[in-house]
C-alpha positions as CSV (number, residue, x, y, z in Angstrom):
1,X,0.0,0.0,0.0
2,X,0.7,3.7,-0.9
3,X,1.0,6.3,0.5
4,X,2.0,9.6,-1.2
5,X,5.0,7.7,-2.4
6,X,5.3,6.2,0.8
7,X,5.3,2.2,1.1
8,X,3.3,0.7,4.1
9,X,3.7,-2.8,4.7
10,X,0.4,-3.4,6.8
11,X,0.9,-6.0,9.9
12,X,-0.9,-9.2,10.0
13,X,-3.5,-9.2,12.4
14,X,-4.9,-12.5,15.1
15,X,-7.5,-12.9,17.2
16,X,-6.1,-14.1,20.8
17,X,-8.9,-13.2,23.4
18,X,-12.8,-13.4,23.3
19,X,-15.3,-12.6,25.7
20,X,-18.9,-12.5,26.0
21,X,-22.4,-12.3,27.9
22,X,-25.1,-13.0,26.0
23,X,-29.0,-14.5,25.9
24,X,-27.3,-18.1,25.5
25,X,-24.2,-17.8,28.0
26,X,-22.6,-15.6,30.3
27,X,-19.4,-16.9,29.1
28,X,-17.8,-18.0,25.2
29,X,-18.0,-21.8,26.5
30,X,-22.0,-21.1,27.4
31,X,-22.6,-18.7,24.3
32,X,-20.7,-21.4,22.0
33,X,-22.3,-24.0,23.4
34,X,-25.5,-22.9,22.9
35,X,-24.9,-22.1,19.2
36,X,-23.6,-25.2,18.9
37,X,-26.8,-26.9,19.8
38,X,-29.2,-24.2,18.7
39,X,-30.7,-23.7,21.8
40,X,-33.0,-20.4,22.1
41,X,-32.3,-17.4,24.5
42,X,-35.8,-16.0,23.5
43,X,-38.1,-15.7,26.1
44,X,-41.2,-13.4,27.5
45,X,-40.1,-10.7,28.6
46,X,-40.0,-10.4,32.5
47,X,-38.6,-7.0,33.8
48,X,-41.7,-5.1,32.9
49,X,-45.3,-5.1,32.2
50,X,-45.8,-6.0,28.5
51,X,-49.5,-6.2,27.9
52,X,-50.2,-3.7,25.8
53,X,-47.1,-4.2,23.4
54,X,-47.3,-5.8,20.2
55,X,-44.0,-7.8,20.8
56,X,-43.3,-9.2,24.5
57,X,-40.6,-11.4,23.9
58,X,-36.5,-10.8,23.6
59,X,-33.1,-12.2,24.3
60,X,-32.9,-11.9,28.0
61,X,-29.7,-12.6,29.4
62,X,-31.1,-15.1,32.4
63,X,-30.5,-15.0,36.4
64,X,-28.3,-11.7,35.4
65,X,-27.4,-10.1,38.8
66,X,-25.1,-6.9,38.2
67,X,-23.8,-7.5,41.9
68,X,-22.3,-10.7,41.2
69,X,-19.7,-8.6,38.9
70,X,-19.7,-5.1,40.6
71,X,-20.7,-3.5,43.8
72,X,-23.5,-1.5,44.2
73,X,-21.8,1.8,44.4
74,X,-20.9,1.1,40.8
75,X,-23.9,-0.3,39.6
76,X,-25.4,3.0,40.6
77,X,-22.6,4.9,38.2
78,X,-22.9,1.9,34.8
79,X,-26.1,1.6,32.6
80,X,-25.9,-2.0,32.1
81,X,-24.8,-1.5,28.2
82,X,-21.6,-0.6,30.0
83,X,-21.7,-3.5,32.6
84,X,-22.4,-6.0,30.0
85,X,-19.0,-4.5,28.0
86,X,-17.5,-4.7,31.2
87,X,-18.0,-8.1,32.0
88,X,-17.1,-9.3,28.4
89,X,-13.6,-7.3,28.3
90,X,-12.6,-8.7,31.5
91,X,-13.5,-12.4,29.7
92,X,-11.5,-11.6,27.1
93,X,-8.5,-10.0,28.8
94,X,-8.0,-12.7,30.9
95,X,-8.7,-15.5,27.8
96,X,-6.1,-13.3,25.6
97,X,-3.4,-13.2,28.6
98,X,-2.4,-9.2,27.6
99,X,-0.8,-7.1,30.7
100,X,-2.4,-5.0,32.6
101,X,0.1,-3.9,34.4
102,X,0.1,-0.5,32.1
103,X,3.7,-1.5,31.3
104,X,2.3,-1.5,27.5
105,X,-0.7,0.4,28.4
106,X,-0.4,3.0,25.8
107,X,0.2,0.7,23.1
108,X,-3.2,-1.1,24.1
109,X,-6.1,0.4,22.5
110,X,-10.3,-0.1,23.0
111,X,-12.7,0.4,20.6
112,X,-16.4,-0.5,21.8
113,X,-19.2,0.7,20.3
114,X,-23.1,0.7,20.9
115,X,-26.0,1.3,18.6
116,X,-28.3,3.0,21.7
117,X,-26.1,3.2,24.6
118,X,-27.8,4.2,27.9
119,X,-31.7,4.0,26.9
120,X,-32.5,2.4,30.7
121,X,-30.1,5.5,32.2
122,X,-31.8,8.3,29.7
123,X,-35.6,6.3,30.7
124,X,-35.3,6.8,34.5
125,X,-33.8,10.0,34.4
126,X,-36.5,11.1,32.3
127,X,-39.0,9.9,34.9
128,X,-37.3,11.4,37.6
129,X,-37.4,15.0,35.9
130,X,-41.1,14.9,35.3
131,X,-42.1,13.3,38.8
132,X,-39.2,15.3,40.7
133,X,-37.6,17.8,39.0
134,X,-34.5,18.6,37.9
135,X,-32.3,18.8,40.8
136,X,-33.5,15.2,41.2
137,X,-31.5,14.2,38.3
138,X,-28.5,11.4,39.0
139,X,-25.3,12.9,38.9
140,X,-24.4,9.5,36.9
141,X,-26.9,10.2,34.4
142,X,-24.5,11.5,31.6
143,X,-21.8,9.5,32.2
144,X,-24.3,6.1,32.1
145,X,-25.6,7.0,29.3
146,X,-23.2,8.4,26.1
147,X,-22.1,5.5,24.2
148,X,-18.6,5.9,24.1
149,X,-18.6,4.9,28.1
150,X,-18.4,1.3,27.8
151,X,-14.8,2.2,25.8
152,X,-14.1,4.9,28.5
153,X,-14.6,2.6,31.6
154,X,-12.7,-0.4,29.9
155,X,-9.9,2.2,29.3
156,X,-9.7,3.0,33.1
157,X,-10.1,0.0,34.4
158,X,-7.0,-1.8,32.5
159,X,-5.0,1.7,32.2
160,X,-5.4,0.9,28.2
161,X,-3.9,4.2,26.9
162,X,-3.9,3.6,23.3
163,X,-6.9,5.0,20.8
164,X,-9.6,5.4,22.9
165,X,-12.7,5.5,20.8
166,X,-16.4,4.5,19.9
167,X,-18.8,4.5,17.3
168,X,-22.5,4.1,16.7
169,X,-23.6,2.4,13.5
170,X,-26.8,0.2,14.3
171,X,-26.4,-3.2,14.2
172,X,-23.4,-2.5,12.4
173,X,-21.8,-0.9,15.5
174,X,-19.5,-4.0,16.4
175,X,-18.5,-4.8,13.1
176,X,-17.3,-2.1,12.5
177,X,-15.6,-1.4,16.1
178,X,-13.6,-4.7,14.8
179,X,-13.0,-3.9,11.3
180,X,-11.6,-0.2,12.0
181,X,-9.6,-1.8,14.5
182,X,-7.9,-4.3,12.3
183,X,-6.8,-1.0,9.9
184,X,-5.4,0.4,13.8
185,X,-3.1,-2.5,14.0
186,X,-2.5,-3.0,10.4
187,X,-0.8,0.7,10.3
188,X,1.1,0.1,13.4
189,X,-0.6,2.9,15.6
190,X,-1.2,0.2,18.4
191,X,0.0,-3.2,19.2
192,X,-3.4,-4.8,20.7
193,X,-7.4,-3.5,20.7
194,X,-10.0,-4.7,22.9
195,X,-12.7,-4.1,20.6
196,X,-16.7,-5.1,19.8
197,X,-19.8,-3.7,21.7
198,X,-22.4,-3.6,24.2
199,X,-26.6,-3.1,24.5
200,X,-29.2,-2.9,26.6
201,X,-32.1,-2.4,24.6
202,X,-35.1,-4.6,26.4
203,X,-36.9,-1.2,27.3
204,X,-39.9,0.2,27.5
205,X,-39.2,2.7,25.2
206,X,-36.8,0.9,22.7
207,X,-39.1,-2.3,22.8
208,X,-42.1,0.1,21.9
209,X,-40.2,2.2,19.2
210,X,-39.3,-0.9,17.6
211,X,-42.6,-2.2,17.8
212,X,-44.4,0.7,16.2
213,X,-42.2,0.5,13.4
214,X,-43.5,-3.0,12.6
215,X,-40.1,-4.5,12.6
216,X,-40.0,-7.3,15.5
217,X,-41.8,-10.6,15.4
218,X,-44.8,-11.0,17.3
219,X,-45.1,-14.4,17.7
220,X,-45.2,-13.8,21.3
221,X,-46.8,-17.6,22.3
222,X,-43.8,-19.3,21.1
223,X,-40.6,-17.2,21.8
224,X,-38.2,-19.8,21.2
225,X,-39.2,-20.5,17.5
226,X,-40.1,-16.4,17.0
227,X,-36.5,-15.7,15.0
228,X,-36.5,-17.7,12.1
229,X,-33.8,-16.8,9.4
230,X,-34.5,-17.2,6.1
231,X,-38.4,-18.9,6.9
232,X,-40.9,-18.5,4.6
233,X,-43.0,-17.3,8.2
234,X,-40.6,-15.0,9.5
235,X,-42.1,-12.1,10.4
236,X,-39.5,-9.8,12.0
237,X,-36.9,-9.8,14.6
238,X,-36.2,-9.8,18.5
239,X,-34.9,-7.8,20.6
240,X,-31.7,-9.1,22.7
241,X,-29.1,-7.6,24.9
242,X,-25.7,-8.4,26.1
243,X,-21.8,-7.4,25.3
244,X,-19.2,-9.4,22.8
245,X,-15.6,-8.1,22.7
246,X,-12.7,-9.9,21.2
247,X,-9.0,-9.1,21.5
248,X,-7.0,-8.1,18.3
249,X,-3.4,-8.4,18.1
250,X,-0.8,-7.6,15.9
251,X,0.8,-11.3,14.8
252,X,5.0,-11.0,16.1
253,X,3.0,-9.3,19.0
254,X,1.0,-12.2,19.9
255,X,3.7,-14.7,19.0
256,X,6.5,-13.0,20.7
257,X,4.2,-13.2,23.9
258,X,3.6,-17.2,23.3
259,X,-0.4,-15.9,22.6
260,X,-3.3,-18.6,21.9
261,X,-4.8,-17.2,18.2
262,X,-8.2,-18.3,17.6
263,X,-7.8,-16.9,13.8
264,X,-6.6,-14.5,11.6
265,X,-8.6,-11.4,10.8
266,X,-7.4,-10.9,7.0
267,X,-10.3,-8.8,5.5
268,X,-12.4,-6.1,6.0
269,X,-15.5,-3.7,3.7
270,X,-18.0,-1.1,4.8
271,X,-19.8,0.7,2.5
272,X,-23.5,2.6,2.4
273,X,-26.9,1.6,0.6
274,X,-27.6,5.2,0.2
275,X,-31.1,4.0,-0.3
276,X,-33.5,4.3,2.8
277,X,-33.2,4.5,6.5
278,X,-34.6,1.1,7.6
279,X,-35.5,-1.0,4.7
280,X,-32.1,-2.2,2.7
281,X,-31.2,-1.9,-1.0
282,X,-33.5,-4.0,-2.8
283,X,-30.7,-4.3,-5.5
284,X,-28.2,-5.5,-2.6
285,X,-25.4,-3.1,-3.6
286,X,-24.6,-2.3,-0.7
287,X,-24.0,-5.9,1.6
288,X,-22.8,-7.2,-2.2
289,X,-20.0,-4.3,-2.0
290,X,-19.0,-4.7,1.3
291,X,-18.5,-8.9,0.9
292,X,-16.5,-8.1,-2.0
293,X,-14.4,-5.1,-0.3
294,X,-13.6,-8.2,2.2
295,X,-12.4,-10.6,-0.1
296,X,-10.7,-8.4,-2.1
297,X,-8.9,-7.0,1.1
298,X,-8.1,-10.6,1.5
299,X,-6.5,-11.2,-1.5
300,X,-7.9,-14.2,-2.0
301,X,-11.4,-15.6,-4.2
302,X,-15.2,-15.5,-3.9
303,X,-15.4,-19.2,-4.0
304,X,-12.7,-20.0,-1.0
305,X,-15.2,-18.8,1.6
306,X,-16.5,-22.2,3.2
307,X,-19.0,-20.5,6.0
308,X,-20.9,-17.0,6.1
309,X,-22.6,-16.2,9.3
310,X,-25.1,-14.2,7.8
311,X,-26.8,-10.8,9.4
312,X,-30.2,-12.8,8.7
313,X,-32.2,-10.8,11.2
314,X,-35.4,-12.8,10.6
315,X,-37.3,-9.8,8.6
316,X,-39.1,-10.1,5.2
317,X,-36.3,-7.9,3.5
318,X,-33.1,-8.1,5.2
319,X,-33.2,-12.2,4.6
320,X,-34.2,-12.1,0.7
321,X,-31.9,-9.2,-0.2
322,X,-28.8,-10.4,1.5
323,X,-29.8,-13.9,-0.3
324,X,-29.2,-11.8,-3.3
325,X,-26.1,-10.3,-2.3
326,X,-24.8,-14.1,-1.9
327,X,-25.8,-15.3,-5.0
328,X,-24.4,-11.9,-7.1
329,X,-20.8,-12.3,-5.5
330,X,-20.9,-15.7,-5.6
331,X,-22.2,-17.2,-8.5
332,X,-23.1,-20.9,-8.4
333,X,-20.6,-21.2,-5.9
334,X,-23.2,-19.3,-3.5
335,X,-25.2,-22.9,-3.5
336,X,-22.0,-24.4,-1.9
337,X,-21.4,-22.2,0.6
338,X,-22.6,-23.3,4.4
339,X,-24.5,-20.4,5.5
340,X,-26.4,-19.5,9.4
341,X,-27.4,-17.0,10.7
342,X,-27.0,-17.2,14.5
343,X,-29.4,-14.9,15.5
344,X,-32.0,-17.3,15.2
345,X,-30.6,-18.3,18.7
346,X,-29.5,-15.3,20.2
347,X,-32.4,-12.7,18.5
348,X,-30.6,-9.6,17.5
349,X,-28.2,-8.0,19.8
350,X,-28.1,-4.6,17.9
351,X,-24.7,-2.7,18.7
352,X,-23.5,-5.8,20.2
353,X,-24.5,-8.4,17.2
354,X,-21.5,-8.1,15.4
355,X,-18.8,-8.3,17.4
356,X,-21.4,-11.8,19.0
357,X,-21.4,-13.2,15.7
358,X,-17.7,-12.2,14.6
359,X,-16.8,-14.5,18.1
360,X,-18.9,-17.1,16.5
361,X,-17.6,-16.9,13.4
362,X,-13.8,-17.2,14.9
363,X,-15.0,-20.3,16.8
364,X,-16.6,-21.9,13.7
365,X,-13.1,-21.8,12.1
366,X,-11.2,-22.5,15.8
367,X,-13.4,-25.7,16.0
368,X,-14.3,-27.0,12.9
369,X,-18.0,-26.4,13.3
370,X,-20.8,-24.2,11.6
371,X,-23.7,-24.1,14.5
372,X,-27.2,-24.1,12.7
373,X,-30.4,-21.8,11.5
374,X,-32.6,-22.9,14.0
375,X,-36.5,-22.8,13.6
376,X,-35.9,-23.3,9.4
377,X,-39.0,-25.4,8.8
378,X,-41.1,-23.8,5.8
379,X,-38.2,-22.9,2.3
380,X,-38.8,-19.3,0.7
381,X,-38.6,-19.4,-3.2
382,X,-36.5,-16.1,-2.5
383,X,-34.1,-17.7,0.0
384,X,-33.0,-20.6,-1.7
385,X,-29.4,-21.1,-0.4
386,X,-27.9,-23.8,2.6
387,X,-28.8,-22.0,5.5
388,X,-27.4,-24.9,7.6
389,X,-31.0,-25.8,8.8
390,X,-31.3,-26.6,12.2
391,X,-28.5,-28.4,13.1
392,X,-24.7,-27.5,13.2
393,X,-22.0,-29.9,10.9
394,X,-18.8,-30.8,11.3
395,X,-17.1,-28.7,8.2
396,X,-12.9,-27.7,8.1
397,X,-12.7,-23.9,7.5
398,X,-10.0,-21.9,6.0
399,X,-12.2,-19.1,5.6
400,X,-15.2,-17.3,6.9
401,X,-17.3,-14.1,6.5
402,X,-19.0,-12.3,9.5
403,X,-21.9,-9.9,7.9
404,X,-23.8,-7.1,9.6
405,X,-25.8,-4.2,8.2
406,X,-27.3,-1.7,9.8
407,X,-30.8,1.1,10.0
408,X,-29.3,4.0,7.5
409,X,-28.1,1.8,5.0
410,X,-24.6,1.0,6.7
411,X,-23.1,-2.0,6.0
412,X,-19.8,-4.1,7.5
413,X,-18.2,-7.1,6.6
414,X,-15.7,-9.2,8.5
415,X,-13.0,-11.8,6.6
416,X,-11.5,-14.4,9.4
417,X,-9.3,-17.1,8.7
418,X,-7.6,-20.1,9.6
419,X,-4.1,-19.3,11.4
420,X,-1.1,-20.0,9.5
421,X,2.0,-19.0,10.9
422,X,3.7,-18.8,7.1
């Protein structure tokens, strides 16, 4: 690569920590497990009175007790998107074995992103200003409740001085978290990034603006078979919270430091529908762009992908259309390829999907194993590809593709792939 005359060898770049909480697990080994088996973390929603909205089901993260992590001084001060981020990092740290000592501390970076942030902070603040006034209002109430926190308080607690940041792109937040990431390392500008996102969207509010848009399933009498990928009877998506980070490293980094590496991370696209602000491209420019940007990062060819974990949100549109990206990059070949998508076991975890599915994707190639679409029981004529129905197999990887797109036509795309030390 060039730049103004100016060669840049770009650094290879491995995966060497994951951590996660999730509706299936509040570790990897319970979230991967689950996937695995494709067992549902959809459930009726418990923390609040849901008769009178259309949807009342989501991806509860079960028995969750913030005081079995912090104390409750600080549960006070961290909107759980920030706890759940918090609980995930610290997984990951410890699985990637990285020093915390801040002897390398400003060579460490964090990037963690959210698509909301703080709803459950802004919600009760906002009661307690129309009940109480405003000198009522928590002290914490900013600080719990801007996005970038969950980066902020991962920073501070590992004394990570390195880029410091966050973004917000929908359900593309965590994708992209890892993919800008990877260009951070690739440059040289930081030797490690914790990186993914957090959310904690089951809401009230959130749960009610989602509803009135008509996007989430309301097949509220069976939550466990509500997301269904790819189904002919889909008929919209659910809700879920939770936090997935993983732990980049630069390769002679991670070696040098006798480092487990789970995978590679060789590729990398984003690019915009410019079409509409919820409903995607019905052309697929935009996820067909951002595969190829991937591969072509890569270096490699279309048809030596062997696994897609596909955005597949369980809505009318999102499944046909990203069908149609497969099949226009890939040809034929796109009939080959083992596809799932695994939020028809976690539902969707918005700003925290990604970064969920890109740890899925990494363990699919790690273990030899593509976990299933579960609940695939009636074929659409428009989603005609191997969506791995409802049970995992036993398939070799070299390569895999993590996809996420995103409300305002934002799309990201994730290339993993075996390790190799060369």
């Amino acid at each position: 690569m060039d730049f103004v005359g100016k060669t840049i060898n770009l650094k290879r770049v491995v995966v060497t920590g994951l951590g996660i909480i999730s509706p299936v697990g509040k570790t990897v080994d319970e979230s991967w497990q689950s996937a695995r088996n494709g067992e549902s973390g959809i459930v009726k929603i418990s923390r609040f009175d849901v008769s009178e909205h259309y949807s009342k089901i989501a991806g509860e993260i079960k028995g969750y007790d913030p005081l079995n992590y912090f104390d409750k001084k600080e549960v006070r001060k961290l909107d759980k998107f920030i706890q759940f981020a918090m609980i995930a990092a610290d997984e990951a740290v410890k699985d990637s074995g990285i020093k915390t000592d801040n002897s390398e501390g400003e060579r460490i970076g964090v990037y963690i992103g959210s698509g909301i942030g703080g709803i459950s902070t802004i919600e009760a603040n906002t009661e307690m200003l129309l009940k109480r006034g405003p000198a009522r209002i928590s002290p914490f109430f900013i600080t719990g409740s801007i996005a970038n926190l969950a980066s902020g308080q991962v920073s501070i607690k590992y004394g990570f001085k390195g880029p410091n940041l966050a973004n917000v792109t929908a359900c593309a937040t965590s994708t992209h978290s890892i993919g800008e990431s990877l260009r951070i390392i690739q440059m040289g500008d930081a030797d490690v990034m914790v990186v993914g996102g957090a959310e904690s969207p089951i809401t009230p509010l959130a749960m009610a603006g989602f509803s009135v848009m008509r996007a989430l399933s309301t097949r509220n009498d069976e939550p466990e078979k509500a997301s269904r990928p790819f189904d002919k009877e889909r008929d919209g998506f659910i809700v879920a919270e939770g936090g997935a980070i993983i732990v980049l490293e630069e390769l002679e980094h991670a070696i040098k430091r006798g480092a487990k590496i789970y995978a590679e991370i060789v590729g990398y696209g984003c690019a915009g529908d410019a079409y509409h602000v919820t409903a995607p491209d019905p052309t697929a420019d935009g996820a067909y762009r951002t595969m190829k940007m991937a591969i072509d990062d890569a270096e490699i060819k279309p048809e030596e992908i062997g696994y897609i974990n596909a955005h597949g949100t369980s809505t009318p549109f999102n499944d046909k259309y990203e069908t149609l990206a497969v099949k226009k990059l890939f040809g034929d070949n796109a009939y080959k390829i083992n596809i799932s998508s695994t939020k028809s076991i976690t539902g969707h975890m918005l700003g925290a999907t990604g970064g969920a599915e890109a740890i899925f994707t990494v363990l699919s190639i790690y273990n030899s194993f593509i976990p299933p679409t579960i609940n695939y029981e009636v074929p659409d004529e428009d989603c005609d590809l191997n969506y791995t129905p409802n049970k995992g197999v036993v398939k070799e990887l070299k390569y895999a593709l993590s996809n996420s797109f995103g409300f305002g036509g934002t799309n990201g795309s994730l290339l993993f792939k075996k390790f190799e030390k060369k």
